[in-house]
N, C-alpha and C positions, 0 to 999 in steps of 0.2 A: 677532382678529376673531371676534365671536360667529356662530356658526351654529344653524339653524333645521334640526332633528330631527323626523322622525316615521316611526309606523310607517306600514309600504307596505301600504295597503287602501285603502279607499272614499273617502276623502276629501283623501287626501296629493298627488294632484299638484294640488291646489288652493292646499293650506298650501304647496308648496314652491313653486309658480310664482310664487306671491306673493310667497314668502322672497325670491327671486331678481328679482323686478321693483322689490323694495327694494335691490338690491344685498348681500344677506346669501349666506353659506354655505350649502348645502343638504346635505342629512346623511338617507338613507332605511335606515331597520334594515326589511330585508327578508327574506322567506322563501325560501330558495335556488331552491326552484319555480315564483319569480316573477321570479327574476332576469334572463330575456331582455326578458321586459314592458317592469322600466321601464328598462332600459339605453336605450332608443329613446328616453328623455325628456331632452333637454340639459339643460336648467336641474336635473336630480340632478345635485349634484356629486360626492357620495360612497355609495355601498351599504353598509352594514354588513350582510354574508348572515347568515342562523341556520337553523336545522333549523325555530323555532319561534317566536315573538313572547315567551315568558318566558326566552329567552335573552336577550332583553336585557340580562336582573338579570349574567349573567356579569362577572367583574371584568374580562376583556378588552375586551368591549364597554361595559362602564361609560368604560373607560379614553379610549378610542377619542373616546367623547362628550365626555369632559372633556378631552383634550387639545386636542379643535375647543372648547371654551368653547360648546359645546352649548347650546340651551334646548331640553327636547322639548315638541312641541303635543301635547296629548292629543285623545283621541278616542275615539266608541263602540268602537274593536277593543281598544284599551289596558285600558279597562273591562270588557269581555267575553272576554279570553285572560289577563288576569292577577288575582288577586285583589285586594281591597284589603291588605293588608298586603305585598303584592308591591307593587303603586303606592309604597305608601308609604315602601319601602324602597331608592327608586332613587335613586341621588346626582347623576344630572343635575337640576337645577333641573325644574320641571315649568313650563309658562306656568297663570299662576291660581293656584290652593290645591288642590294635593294632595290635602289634608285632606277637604276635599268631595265628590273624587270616590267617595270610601263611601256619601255619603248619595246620588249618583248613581246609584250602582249598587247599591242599594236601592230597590224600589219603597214597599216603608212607611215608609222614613223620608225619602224622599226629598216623600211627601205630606206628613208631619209638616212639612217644611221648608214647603211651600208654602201650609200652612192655617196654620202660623204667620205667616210674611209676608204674611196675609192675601189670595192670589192665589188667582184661581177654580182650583176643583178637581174632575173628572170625579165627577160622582156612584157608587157603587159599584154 
């Protein structure tokens, strides 16, 4: 059965309550310092603790992911605690393109993307 992954920050008991109102697996890579937080949420169904969000990349915790058949959601903390070539180097499947979240986490090429696809753009 596949499971729905993400890191424990601002936005994840929303992806996971959701994982779980579909009836999916839920999977939190969490910070050990946060671990009483969400313990109090039922629908986590698993903690992966770390010292730090680029422990993810660990082969233990890769493992962990792949043996749940893991998707992970991304999110602004994924892109602001890892770089992109740490993104791009994780073996859980990521939900979307990977690939993009460089131009994400870029602000000028992230504009380049948006004046190409011809969408308004905050003047400078």
């Amino acid at each position: 059965m596949t499971a729905i992954a993400t890191l424990g920050s601002h936005c994840a008991l929303q992806v996971l309550k959701g994982a779980k109102d579909e009836s999916l697996k839920t999977i939190l890579v969490c910070e050990k310092k946060r671990e009483k937080l969400y313990r109090r949420f039922p629908f986590i169904d698993e903690l992966v603790l770390v010292d730090n969000f680029v422990d993810v990349l660990e082969p233990k915790n890769q493992s962990i992911l792949e043996q749940n058949d893991a998707i992970l959601i991304p999110h602004g903390t994924l892109i602001a605690q890892l770089s992109s070539e740490q993104i791009e180097s994780i073996k859980t499947p990521i939900f979307g393109n990977k690939w993009i979240l460089r131009w994400e986490s870029d602000r000028t090429m992230k504009e380049k993307l948006m004046r190409e696809a011809k969408l308004p753009v905050p003047k400078p």
